[in-house]
N, CA, C and O atoms as a GROMACS GRO file, in nm:
protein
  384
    1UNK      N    1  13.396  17.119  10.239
    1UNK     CA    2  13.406  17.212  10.127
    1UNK      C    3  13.433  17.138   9.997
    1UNK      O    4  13.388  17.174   9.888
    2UNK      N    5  13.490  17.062  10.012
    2UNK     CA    6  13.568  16.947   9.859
    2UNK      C    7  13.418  16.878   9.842
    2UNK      O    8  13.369  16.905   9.732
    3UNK      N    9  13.354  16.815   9.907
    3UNK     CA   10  13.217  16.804   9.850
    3UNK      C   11  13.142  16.866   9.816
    3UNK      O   12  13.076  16.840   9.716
    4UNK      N   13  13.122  16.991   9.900
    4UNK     CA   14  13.047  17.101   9.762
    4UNK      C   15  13.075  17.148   9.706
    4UNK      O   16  13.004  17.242   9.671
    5UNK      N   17  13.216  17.127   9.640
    5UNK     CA   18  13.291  17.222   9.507
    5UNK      C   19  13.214  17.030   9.397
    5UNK      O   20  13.147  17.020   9.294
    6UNK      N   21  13.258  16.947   9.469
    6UNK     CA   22  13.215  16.837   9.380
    6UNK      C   23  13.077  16.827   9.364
    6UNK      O   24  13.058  16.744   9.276
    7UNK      N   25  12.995  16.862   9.397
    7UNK     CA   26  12.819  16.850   9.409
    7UNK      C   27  12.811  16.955   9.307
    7UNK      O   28  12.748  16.913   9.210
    8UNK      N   29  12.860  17.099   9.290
    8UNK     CA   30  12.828  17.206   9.226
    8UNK      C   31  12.889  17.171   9.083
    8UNK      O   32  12.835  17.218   8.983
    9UNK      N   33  13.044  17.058   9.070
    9UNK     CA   34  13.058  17.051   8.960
    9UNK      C   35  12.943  16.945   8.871
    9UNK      O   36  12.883  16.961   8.765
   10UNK      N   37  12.946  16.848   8.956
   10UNK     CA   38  12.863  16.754   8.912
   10UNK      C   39  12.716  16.807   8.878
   10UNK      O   40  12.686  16.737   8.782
   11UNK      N   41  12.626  16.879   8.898
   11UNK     CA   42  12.579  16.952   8.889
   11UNK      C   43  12.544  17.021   8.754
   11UNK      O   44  12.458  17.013   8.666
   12UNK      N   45  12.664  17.100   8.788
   12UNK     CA   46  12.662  17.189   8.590
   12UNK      C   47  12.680  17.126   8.478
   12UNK      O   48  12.618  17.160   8.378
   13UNK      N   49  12.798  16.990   8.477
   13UNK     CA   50  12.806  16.898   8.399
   13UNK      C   51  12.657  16.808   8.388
   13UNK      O   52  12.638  16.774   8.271
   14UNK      N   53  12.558  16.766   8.473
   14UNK     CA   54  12.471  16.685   8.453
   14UNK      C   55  12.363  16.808   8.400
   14UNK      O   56  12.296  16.783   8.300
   15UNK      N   57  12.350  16.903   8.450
   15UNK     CA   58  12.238  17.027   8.335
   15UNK      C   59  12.305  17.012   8.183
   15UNK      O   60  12.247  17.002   8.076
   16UNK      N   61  12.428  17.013   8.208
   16UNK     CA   62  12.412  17.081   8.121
   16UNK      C   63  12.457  16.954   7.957
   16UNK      O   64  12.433  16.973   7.838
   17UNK      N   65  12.502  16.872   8.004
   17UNK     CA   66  12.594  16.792   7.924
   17UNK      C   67  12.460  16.641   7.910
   17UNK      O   68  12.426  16.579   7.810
   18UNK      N   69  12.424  16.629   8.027
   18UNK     CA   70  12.303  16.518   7.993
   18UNK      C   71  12.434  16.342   8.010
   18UNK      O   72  12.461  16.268   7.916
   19UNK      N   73  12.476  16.329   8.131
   19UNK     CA   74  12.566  16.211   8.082
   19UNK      C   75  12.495  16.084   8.122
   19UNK      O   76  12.393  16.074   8.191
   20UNK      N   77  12.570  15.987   8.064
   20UNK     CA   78  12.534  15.875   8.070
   20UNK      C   79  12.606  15.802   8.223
   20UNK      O   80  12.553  15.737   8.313
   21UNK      N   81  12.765  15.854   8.198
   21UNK     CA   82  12.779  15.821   8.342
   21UNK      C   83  12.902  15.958   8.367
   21UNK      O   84  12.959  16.023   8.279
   22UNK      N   85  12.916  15.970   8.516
   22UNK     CA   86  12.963  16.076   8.546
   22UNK      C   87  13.086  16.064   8.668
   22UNK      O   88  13.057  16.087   8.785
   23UNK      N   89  13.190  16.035   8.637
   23UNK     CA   90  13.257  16.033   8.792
   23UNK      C   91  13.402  16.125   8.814
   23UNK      O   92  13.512  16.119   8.759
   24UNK      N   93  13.347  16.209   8.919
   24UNK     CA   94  13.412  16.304   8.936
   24UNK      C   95  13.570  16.264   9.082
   24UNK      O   96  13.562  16.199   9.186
   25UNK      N   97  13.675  16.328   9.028
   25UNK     CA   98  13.780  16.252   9.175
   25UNK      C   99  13.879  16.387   9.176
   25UNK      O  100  13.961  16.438   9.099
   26UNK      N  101  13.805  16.425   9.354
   26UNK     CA  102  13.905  16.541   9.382
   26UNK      C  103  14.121  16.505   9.375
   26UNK      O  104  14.158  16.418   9.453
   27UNK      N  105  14.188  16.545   9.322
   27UNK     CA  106  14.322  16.530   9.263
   27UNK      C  107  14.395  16.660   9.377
   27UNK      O  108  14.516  16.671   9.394
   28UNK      N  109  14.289  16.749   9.447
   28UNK     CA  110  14.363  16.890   9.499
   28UNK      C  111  14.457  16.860   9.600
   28UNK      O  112  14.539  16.946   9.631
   29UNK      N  113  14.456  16.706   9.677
   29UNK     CA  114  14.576  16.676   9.793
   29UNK      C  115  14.678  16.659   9.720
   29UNK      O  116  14.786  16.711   9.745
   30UNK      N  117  14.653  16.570   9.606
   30UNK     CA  118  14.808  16.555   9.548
   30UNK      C  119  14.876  16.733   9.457
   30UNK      O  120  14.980  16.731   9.392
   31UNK      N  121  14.808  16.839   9.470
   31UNK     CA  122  14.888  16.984   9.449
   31UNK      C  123  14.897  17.022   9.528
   31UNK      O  124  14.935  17.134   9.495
   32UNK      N  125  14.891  17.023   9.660
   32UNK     CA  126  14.910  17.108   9.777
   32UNK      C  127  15.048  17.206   9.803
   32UNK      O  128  15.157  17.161   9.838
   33UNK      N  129  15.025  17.316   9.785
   33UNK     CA  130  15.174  17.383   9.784
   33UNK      C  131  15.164  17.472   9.642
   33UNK      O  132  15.223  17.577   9.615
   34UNK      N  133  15.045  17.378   9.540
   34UNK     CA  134  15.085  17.476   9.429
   34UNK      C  135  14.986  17.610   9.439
   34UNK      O  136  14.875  17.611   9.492
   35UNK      N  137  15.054  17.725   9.372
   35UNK     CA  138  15.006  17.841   9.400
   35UNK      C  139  14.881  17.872   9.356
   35UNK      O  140  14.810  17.940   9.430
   36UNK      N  141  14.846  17.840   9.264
   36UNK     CA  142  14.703  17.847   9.184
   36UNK      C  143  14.606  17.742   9.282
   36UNK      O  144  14.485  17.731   9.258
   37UNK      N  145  14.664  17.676   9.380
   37UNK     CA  146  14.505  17.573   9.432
   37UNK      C  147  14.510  17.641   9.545
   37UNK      O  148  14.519  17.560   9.637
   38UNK      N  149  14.508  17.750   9.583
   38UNK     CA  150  14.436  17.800   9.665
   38UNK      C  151  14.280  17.898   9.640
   38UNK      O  152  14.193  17.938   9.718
   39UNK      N  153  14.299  17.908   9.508
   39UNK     CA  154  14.184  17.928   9.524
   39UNK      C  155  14.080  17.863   9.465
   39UNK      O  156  13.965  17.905   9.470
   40UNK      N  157  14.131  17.711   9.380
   40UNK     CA  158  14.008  17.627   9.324
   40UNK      C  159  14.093  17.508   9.320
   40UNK      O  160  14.216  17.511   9.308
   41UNK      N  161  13.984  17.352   9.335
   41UNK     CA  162  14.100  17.240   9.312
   41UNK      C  163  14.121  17.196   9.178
   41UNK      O  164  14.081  17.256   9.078
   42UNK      N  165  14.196  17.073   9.181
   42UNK     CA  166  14.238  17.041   9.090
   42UNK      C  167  14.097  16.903   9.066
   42UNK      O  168  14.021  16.896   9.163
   43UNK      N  169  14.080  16.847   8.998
   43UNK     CA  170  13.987  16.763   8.962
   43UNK      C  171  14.013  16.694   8.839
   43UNK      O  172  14.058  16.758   8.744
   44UNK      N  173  13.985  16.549   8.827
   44UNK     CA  174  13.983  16.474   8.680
   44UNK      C  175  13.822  16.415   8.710
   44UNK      O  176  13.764  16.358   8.803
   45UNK      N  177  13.783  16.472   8.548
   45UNK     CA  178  13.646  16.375   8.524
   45UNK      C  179  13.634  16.293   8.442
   45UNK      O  180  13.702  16.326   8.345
   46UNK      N  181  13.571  16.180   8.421
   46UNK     CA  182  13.514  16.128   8.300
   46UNK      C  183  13.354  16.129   8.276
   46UNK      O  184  13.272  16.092   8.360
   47UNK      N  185  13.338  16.157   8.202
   47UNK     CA  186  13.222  16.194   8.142
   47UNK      C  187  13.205  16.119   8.015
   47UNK      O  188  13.267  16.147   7.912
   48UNK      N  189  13.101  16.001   8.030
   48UNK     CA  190  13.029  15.966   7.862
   48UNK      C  191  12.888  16.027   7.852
   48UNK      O  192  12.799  15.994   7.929
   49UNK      N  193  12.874  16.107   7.764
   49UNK     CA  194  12.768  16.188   7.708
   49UNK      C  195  12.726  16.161   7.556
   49UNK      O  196  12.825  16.172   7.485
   50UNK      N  197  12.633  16.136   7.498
   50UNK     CA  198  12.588  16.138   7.429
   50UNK      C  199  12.595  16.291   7.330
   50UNK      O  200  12.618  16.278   7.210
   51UNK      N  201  12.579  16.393   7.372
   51UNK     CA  202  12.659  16.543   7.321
   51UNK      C  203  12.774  16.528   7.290
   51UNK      O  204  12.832  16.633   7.259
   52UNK      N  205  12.853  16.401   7.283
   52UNK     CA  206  13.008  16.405   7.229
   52UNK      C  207  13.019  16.369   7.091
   52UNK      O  208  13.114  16.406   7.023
   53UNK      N  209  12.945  16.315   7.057
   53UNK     CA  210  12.935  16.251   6.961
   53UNK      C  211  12.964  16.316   6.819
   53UNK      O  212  12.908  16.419   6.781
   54UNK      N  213  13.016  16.277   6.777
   54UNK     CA  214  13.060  16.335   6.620
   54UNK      C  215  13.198  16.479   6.660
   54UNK      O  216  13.244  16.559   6.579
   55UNK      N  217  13.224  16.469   6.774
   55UNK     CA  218  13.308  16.598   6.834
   55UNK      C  219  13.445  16.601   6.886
   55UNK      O  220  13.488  16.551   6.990
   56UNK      N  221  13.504  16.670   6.796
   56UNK     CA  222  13.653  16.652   6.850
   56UNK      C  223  13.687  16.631   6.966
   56UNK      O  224  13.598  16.613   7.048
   57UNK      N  225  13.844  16.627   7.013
   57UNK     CA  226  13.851  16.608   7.157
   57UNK      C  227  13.839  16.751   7.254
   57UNK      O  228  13.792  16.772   7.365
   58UNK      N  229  13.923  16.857   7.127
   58UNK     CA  230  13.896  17.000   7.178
   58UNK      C  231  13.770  17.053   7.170
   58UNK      O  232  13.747  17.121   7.270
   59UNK      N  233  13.653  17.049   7.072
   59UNK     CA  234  13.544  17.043   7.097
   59UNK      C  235  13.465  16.991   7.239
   59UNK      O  236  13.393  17.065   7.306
   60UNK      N  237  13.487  16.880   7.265
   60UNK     CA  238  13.424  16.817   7.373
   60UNK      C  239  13.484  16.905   7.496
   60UNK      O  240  13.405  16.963   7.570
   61UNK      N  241  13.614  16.913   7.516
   61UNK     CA  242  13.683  16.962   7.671
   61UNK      C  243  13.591  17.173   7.683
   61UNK      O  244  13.548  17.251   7.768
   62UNK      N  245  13.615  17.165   7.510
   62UNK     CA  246  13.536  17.329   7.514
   62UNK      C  247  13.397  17.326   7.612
   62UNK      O  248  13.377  17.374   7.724
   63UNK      N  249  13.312  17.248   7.519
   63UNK     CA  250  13.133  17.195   7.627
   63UNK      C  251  13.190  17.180   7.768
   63UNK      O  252  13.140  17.265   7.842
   64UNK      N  253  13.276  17.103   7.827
   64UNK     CA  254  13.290  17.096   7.971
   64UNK      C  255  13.303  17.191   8.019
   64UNK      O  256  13.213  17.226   8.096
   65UNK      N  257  13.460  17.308   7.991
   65UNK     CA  258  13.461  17.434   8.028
   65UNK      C  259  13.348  17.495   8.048
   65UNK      O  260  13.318  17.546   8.156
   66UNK      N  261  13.251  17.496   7.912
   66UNK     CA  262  13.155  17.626   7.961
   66UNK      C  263  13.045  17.564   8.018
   66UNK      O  264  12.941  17.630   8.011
   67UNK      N  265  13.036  17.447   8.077
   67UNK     CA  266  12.949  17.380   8.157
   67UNK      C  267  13.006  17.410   8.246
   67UNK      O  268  12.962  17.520   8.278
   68UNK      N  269  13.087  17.380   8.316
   68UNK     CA  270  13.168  17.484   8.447
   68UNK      C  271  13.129  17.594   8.464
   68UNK      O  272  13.058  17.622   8.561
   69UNK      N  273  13.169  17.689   8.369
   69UNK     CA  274  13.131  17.814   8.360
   69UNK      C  275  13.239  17.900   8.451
   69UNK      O  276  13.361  17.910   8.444
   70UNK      N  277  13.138  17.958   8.543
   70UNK     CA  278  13.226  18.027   8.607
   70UNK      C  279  13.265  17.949   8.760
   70UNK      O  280  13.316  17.998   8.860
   71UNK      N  281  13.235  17.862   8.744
   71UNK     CA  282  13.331  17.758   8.843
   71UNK      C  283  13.462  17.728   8.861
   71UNK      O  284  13.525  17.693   8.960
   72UNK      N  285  13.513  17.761   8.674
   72UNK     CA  286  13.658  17.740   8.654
   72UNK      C  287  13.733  17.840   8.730
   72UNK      O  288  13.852  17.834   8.759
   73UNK      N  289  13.608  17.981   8.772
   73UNK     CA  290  13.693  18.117   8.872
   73UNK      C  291  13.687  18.086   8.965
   73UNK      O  292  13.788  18.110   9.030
   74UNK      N  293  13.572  18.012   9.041
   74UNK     CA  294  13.588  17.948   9.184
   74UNK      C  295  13.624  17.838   9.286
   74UNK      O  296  13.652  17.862   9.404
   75UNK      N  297  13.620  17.732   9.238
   75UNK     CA  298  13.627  17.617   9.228
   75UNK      C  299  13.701  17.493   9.213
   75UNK      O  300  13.705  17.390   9.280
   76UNK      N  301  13.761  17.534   9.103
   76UNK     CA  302  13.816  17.434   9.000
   76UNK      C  303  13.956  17.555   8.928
   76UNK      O  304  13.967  17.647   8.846
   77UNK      N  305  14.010  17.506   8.990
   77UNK     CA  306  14.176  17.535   8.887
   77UNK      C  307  14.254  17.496   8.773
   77UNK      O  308  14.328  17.556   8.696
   78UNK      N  309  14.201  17.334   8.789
   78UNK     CA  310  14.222  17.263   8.723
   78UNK      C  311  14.119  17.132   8.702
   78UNK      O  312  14.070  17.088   8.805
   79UNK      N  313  14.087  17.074   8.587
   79UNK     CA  314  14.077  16.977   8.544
   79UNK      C  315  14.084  16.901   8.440
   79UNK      O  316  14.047  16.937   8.328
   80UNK      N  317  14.143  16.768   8.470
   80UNK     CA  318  14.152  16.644   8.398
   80UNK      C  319  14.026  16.572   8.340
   80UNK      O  320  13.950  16.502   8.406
   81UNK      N  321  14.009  16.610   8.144
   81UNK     CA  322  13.918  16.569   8.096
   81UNK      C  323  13.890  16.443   8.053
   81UNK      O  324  13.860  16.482   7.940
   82UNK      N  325  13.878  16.360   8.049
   82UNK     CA  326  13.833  16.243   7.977
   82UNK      C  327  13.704  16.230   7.959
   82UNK      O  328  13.638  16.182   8.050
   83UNK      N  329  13.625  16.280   7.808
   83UNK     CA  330  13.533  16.324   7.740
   83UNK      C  331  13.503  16.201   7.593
   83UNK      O  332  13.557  16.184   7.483
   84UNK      N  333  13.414  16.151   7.650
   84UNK     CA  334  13.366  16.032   7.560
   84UNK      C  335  13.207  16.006   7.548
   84UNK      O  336  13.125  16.017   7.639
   85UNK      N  337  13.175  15.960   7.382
   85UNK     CA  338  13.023  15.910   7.354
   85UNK      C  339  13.037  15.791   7.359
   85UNK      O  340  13.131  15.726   7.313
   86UNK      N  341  12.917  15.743   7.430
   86UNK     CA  342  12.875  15.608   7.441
   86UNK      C  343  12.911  15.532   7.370
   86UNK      O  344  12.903  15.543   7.247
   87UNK      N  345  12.983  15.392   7.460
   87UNK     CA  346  13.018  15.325   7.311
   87UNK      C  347  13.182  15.345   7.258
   87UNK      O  348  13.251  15.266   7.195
   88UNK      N  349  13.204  15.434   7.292
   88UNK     CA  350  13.334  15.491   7.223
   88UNK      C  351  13.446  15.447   7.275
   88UNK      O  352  13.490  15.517   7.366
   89UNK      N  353  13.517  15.336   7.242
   89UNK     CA  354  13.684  15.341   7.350
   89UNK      C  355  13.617  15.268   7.472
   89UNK      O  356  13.507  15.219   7.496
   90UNK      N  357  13.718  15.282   7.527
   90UNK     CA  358  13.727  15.216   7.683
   90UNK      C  359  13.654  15.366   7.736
   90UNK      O  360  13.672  15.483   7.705
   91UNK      N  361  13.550  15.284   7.843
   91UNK     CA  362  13.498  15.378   7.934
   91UNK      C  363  13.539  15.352   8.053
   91UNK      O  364  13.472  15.390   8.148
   92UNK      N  365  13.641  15.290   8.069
   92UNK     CA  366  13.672  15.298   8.230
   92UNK      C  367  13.786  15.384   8.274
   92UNK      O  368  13.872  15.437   8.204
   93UNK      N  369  13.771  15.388   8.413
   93UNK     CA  370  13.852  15.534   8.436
   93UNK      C  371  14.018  15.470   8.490
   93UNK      O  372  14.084  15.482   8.593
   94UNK      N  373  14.030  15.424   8.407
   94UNK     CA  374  14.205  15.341   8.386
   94UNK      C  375  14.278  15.478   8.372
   94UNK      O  376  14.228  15.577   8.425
   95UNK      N  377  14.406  15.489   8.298
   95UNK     CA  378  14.474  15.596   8.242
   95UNK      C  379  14.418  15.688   8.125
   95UNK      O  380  14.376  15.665   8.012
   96UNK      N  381  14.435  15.788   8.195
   96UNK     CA  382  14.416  15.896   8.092
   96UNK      C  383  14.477  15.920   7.919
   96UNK      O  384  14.445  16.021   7.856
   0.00000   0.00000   0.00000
């Protein structure tokens, strides 16, 4: 099931966002117990997209949300954004 909540996210983010690179890491073992992950996990992505560009940080996490869509009702409870254009900063998935 944790792989096809991750296939479906990966998915809406690559329609819809166009990335350059994409890596998605289920986080839902380390909430276990919390009340809200029963019905979607928790997840951190990084995403470098070229659509970031010139775009705030709340701007950018906005595009992810509604690239989710309604995944954020099924799916996904939570996630950890790290939202970057090419080029920009460190692209590796070190600390948030």
């Amino acid at each position: 099931m944790t792989a096809d909540r991750v296939e479906r996210i990966r998915g809406s983010l690559e329609r819809a966002l166009a990335p350059e690179r994409l890596e998605i890491a289920d986080d839902s073992a380390a909430h276990a117990g919390h009340a809200g992950a029963r019905s979607g996990g928790h997840f951190r992505v990084l995403i470098v997209a070229e659509a970031f560009r010139g775009q705030t940080a709340r701007q950018r996490h906005q595009a992810v949300y509604a690239a989710l869509g309604d995944l954020m009702k099924t799916d996904v409870h939570a996630v950890n954004i790290r939202a970057i254009a090419p080029g920009e900063g460190s692209e590796g998935s070190g600390s948030h």
